[in-house]
C-alpha positions in Angstrom: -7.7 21.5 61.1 -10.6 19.0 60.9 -10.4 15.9 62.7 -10.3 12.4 60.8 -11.3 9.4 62.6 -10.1 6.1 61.7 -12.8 4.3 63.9 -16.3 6.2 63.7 -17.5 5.1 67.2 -17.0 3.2 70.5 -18.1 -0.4 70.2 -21.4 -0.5 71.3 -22.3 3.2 70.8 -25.7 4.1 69.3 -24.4 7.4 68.2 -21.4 8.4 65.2 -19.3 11.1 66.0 -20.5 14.7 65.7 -18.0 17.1 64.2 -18.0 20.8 65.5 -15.7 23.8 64.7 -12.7 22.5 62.2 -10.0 24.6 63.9 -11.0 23.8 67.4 -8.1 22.0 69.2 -10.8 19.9 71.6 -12.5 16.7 72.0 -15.5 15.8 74.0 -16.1 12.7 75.2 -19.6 12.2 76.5 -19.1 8.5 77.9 -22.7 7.0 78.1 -25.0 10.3 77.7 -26.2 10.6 74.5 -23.7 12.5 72.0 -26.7 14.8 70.3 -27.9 15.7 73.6 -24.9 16.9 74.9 -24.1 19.0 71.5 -27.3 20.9 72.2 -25.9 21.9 75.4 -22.8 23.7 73.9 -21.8 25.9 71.3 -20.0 23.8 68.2 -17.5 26.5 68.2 -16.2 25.1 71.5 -15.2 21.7 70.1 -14.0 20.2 67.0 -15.2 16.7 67.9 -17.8 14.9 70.2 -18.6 11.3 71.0 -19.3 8.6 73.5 -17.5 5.9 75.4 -19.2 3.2 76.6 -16.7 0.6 77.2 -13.1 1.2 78.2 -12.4 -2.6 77.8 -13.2 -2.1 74.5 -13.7 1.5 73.5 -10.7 2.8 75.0 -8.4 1.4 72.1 -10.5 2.9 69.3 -10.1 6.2 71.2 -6.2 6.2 71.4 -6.0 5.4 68.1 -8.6 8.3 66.5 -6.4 10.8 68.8 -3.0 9.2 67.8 -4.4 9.7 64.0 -5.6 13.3 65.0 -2.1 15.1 66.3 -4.7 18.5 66.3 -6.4 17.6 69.3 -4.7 18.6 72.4 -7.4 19.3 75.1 -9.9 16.7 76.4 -13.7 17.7 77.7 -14.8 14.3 79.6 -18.6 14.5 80.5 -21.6 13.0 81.0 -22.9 9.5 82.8 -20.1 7.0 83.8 -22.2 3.7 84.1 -19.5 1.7 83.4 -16.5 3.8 84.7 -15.4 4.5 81.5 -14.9 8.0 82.4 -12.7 7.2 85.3 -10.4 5.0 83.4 -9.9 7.2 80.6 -9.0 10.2 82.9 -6.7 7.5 84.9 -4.8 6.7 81.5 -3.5 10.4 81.0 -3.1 10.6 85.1 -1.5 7.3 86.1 0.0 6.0 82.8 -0.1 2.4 81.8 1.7 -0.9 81.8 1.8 -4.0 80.3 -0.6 -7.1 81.7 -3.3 -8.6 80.2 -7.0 -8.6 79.5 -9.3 -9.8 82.8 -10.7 -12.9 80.5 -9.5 -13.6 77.2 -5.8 -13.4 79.3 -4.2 -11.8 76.1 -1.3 -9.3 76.6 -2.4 -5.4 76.3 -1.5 -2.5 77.6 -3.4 -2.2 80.9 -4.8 1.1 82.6 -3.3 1.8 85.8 -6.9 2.0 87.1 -9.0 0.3 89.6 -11.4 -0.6 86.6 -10.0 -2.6 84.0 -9.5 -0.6 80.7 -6.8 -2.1 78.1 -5.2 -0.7 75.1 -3.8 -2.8 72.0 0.0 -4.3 72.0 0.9 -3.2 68.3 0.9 0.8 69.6 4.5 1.5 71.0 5.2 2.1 74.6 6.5 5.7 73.6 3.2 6.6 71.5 1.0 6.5 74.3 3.2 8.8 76.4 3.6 11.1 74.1 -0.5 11.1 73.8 -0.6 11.4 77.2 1.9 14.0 77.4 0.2 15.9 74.6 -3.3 16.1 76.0 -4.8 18.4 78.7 -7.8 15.9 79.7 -10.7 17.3 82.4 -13.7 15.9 83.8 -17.0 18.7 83.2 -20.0 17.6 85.1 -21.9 20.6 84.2 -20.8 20.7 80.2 -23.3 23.5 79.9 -22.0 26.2 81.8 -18.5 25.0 81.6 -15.3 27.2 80.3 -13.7 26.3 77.7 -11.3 28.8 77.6 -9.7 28.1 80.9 -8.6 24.7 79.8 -4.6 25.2 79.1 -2.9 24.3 76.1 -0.1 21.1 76.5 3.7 21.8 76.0 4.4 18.8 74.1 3.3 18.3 70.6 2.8 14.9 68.2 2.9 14.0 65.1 0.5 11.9 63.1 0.5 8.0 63.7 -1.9 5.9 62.0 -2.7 2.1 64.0 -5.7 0.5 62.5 -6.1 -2.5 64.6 -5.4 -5.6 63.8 -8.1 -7.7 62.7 -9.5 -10.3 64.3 -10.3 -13.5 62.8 -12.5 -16.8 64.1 -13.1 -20.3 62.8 -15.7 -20.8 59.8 -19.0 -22.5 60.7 -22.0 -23.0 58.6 -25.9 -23.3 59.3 -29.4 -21.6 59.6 -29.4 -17.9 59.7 -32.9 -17.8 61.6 -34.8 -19.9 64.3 -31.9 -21.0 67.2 -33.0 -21.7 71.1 -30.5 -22.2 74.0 -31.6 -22.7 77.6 -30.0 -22.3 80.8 -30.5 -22.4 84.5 -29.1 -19.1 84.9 -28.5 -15.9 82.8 -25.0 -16.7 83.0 -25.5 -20.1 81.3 -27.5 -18.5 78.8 -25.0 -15.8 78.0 -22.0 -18.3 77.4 -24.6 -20.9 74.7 -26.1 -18.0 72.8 -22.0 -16.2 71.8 -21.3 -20.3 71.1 -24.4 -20.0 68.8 -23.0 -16.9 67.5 -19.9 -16.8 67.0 -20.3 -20.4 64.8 -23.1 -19.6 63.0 -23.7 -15.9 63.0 -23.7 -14.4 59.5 -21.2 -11.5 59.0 -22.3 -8.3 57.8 -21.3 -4.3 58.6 -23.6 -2.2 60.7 -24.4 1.5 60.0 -21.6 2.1 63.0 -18.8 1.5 59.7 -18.5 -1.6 62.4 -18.6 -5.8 61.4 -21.0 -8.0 63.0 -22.0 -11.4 63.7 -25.5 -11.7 63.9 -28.4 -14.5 63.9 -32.2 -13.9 63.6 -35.0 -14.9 66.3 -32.7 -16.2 69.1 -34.8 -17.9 71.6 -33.2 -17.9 75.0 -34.7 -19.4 77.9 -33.7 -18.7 81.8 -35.0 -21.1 84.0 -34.4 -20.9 87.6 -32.3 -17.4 88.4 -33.0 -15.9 91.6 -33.8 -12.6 91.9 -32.5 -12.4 95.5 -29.6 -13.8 95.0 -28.0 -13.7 91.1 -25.5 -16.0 89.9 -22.7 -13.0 88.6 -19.5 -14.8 87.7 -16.2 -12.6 87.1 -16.3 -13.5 82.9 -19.9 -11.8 82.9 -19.0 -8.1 81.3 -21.0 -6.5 84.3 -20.2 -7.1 87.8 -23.2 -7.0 91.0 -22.8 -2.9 91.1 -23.9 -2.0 88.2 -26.2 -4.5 87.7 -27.6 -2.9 90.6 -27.1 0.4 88.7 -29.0 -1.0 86.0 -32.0 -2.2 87.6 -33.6 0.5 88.2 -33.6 1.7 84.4 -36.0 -1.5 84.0 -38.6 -1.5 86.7 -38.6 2.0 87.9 -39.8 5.4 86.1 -36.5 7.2 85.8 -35.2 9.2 82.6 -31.9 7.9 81.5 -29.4 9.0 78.8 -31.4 8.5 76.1 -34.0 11.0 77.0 -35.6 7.3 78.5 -35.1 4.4 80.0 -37.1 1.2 79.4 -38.7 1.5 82.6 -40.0 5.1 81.7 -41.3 3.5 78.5 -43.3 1.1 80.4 -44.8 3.7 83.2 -44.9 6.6 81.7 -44.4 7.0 77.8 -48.1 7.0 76.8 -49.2 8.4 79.6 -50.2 5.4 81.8 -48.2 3.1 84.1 -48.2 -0.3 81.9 -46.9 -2.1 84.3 -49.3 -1.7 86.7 -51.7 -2.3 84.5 -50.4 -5.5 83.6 -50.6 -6.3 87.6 -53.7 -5.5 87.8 -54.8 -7.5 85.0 -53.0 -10.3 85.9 -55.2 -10.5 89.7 -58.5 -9.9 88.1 -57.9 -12.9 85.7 -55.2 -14.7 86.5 -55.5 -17.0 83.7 -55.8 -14.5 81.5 -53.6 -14.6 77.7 -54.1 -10.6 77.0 -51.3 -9.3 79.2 -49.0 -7.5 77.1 -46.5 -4.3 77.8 -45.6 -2.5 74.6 -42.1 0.0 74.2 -42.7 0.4 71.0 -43.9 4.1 69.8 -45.9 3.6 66.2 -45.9 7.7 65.7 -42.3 8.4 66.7 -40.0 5.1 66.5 -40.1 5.1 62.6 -39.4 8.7 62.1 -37.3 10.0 64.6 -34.8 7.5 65.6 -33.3 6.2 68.5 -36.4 3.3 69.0 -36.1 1.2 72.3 -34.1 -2.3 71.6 -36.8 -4.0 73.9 -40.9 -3.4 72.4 -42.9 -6.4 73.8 -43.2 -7.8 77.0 -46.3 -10.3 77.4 -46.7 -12.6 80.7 -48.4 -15.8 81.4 -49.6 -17.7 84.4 -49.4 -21.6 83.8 -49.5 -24.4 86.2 -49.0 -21.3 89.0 -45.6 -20.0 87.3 -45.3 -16.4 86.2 -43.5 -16.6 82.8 -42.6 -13.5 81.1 -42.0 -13.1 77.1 -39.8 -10.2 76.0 -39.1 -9.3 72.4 -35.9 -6.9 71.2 -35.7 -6.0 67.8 -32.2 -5.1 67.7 -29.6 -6.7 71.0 -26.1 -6.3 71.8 -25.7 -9.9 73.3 -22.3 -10.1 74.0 -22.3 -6.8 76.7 -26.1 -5.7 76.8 -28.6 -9.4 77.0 -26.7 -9.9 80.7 -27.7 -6.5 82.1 -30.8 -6.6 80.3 -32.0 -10.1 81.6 -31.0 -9.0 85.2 -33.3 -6.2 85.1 -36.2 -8.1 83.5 -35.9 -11.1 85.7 -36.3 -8.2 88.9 -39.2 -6.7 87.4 -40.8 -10.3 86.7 -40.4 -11.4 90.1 -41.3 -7.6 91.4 -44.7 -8.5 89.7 -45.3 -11.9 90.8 -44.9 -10.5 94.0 -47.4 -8.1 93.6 -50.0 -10.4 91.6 -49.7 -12.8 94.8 -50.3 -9.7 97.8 -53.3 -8.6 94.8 -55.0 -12.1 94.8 -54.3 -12.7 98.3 -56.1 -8.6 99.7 -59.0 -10.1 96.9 -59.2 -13.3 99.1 -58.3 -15.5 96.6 -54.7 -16.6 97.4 -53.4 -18.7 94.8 -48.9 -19.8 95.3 -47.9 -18.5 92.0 -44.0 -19.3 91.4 -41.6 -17.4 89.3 -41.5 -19.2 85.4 -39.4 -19.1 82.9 -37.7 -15.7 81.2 -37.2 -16.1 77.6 -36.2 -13.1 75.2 -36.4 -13.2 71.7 -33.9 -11.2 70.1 -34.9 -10.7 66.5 -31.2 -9.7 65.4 -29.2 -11.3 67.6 -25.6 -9.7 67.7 -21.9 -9.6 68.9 -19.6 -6.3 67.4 -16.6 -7.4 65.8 -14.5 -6.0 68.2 -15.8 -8.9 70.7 -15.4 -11.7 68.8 -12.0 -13.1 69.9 -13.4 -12.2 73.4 -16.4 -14.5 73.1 -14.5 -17.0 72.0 -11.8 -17.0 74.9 -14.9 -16.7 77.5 -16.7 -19.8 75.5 -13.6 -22.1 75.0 -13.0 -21.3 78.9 -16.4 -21.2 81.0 -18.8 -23.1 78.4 -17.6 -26.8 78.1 -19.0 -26.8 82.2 -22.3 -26.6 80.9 -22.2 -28.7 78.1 -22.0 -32.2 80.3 -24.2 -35.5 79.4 -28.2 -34.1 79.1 -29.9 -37.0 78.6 -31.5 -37.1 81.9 -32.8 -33.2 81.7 -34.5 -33.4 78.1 -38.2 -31.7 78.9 -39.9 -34.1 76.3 -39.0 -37.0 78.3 -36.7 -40.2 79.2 -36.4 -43.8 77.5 -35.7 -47.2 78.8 -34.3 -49.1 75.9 -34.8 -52.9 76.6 -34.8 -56.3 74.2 -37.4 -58.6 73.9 -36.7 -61.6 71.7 -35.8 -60.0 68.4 -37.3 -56.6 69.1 -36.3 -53.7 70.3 -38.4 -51.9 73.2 -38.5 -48.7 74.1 -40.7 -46.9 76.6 -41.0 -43.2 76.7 -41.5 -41.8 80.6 -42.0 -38.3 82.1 -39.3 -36.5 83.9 -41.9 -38.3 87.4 -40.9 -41.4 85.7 -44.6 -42.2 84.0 -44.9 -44.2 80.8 -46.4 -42.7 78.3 -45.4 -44.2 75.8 -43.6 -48.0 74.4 -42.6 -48.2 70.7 -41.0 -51.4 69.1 -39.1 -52.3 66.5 -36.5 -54.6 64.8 -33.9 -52.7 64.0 -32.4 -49.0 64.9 -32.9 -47.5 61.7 -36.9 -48.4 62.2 -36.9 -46.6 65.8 -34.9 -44.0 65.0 -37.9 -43.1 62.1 -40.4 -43.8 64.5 -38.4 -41.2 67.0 -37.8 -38.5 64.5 -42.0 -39.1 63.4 -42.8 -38.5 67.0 -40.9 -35.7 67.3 -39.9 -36.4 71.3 -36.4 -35.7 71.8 -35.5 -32.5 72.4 -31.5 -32.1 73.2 -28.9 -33.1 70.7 -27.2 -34.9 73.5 -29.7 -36.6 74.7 -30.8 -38.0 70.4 -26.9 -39.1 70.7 -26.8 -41.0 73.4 -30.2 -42.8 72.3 -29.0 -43.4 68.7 -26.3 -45.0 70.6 -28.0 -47.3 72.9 -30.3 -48.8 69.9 -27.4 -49.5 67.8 -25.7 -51.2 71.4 -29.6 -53.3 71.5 -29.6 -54.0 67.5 -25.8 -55.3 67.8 -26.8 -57.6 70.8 -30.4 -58.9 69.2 -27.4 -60.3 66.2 -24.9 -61.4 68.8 -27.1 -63.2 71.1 -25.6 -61.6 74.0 -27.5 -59.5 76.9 -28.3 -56.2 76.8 -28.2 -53.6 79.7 -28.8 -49.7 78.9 -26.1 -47.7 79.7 -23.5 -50.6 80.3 -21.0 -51.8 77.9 -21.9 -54.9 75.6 -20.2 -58.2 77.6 -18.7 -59.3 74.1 -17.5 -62.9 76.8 -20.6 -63.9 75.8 -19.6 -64.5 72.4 -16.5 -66.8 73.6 -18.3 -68.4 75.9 -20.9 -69.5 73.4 -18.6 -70.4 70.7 -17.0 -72.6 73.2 -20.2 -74.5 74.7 -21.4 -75.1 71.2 -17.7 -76.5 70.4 -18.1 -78.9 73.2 -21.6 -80.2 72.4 -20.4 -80.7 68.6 
């Protein structure tokens, strides 16, 4: 017997499956502990197969369906770290059953764990399938996989035979743009999240992945996070990580722990190369304060290249401008759809646990300076969503996105305009956000301000170059008319009536 997977890994999984011994009749799931660490653990005679699962919103489905295709495999080894309860609702599946209901967001009808974590499994696998897999596997949770027993797990009564359910595949609406060079901002990580999927699921360029996976991915994806509080994060339900585990999570970032993956970016940062970056950044950061040479690096030049599994996040580099802590991060390779939210939690903690500490530093050096928490932005260099997310993104977007997309004109960072008409010219002055002119341009028609505009590069926000291109055609029409002009009111087309008619009468 050898085991034949129709689905290579778990969306999201770093790892592919590791085979073991052919006529073994068990499976090993290692949930989010890295699969090669746990096969050093155990003898490959034990097991015929062994791999991760991350997600049971989403990996749950490929699961059923490599066992389904696999009749062989009758026992069931769960181990390893359940950060996302994956663990608990797989065990739940073969211990409480399922029923039909529907998936948290997208709302689309699945086969839902009986669970108190939500864990769904596709429509198009019959009722009486999933039984039988549940009848036909002994599953049990190992917490120490080492030293565990393999031969006291019991062998199921009831047999299967071999069903193969590729799942159906999942299709979105054609867009076409740049591959490289997009920027979204938001107030929060939230708002962030929901543009940078939009961005991606319209104009992300679909390739595979060495995961036998498909992709949607866009290069250098600037995103910017403005005003998220550290105290008190904005975590809606349609987020794919709820206020637990990012509290789980935060840790990994700004503490010195070892995680699943032999590291954790916070043990990069502290201890990796043998000194405690991030202190070191701090205490750069109080001796010169304006200083441009404060720079964290994840990235290993003697191992990353050679022996795989690199860190995802390799640069972090801070500022202090106008008394605002802002904090660059760079990751080479990012899940956004279910890893940038829990990521950008964690960062935003430990940029705020360092402005903190920068303040009480300058303040014990008796030179207090009020230093406010900037902006977050990440550049993800490969910006991504799994293909097995796409219809996902797209229900969250359509849903939660068109909240954020509301009239910008008065939030564009380059500035505001006061159109106006003077005789037969148009005038428009350019203010600051405080209202302050800095500039007034003049011209006789819209196509002449609108080259002066694009010269001057000073509009920022597609909605806000709409609604301008708008208002100068609205000024041009009433320079022709003879009629008043007021910005954002309707043309009084009266006027022309009443004109016509006064010139009538003196005639």
């Amino acid at each position: 017997m050898s085991f034949e997977p129709i689905y290579r890994k778990d969306s999201g999984s770093s790892n592919s499956l590791i085979s073991g011994n052919p006529s073994s009749d068990t499976a090993i799931v290692t949930l989010w502990s890295k699969a090669k660490d746990v096969a050093a653990k155990i003898d490959p005679k034990d097991y015929c197969v062994l791999g991760q699962l991350f997600s049971a919103e989403r990996g749950l489905d490929l699961l059923a369906r490599n066992l389904l295709a696999n009749p062989g495999i009758k026992k069931m080894v769960v181990t390893g770290i359940d950060f996302s309860k994956s663990g608990i609702v797989l065990l739940d599946f073969f211990n409480n059953g399922f029923e039909k209901g529907t998936a948290d967001v997208t709302e689309k009808p699945c086969w839902r764990i009986k669970s108190k974590y939500p864990g769904y499994i596709g429509l198009d696998i019959p009722k009486d399938d999933l039984n039988t897999l549940r009848e036909s596997v002994i599953a049990v949770r190992a917490t120490d996989i080492a030293n565990f027993d393999f031969s006291s797990l019991k062998t199921p009564l009831v047999s299967r035979d071999k069903k193969i359910f590729l799942k159906p595949e999942e299709t979105s609406k054609q867009y076409i743009g740049e591959y490289a060079g997009y920027m979204v901002r938001g107030k929060t990580i939230a708002e962030a999240w929901l543009k940078l999927l939009d961005v991606i699921m319209k104009f992300g360029k679909v390739s595979g992945t060495h995961y036998d996976d498909q992709q949607k991915e866009v290069m250098n994806l600037l995103s910017i996070i403005s005003d998220e509080d550290p105290y008190n994060f904005f975590i809606p339900d349609y987020l794919p990580c709820d206020e637990q585990r990012i509290k789980e999570y935060i840790p990994r970032i700004t503490r010195d722990v070892k995680g699943i993956d032999n590291y954790t970016y916070g043990s990069r940062m502290r201890s990796w190369f043998t000194v405690d970056q991030i202190q070191n950044a701090t205490e750069k950061l109080i001796r010169e304060p304006i200083s441009r040479a404060v720079a964290i690096s994840l990235w290993d030049p003697v191992k990353d290249l050679t022996i795989g599994g690199s860190p995802c996040l390799n640069h972090i580099w801070f500022r202090i401008v106008d008394n605002k802590l802002h904090m660059t991060c760079i990751f080479r390779s990012h899940d956004m759809f279910e890893g940038y939210p829990e990521n950008l939690f964690g960062l935003r903690m430990l940029q705020e646990e360092i402005r903190l500490a920068v303040v009480n530093g300058l303040l014990d050096k008796g030179a207090p300076l009020d230093i406010k928490l900037g902006n977050l932005c990440i550049l993800s260099q490969s910006a991504h969503v799994y293909g097995d997310s796409w219809e996902h993104c797209e229900k969250v977007t359509e849903k939660y996105l068109k909240k954020y997309t509301y009239h910008l004109a008065d939030m564009d960072p380059r500035g505001n305009f006061i159109v106006s008409i003077e005789g037969n010219e148009i005038v428009l002055e350019h203010t600051s956000p405080t209202r302050e002119t800095l500039g007034i341009y003049r011209a006789k028609s819209y196509f002449e301000m609108m080259r002066i505009l694009t010269e001057e590069n000073i509009i920022s926000l597609i909605p806000h170059a709409i609604d301008i291109g708008s208002e100068l055609q609205k000024a041009e029409l009433a320079i022709k008319l003879g009629i008043h002009y007021n910005q954002d009111q309707p043309l009084n087309l009266d006027e022309i009536k009443d004109s016509v008619i006064m010139k009538s009468k003196n005639v």
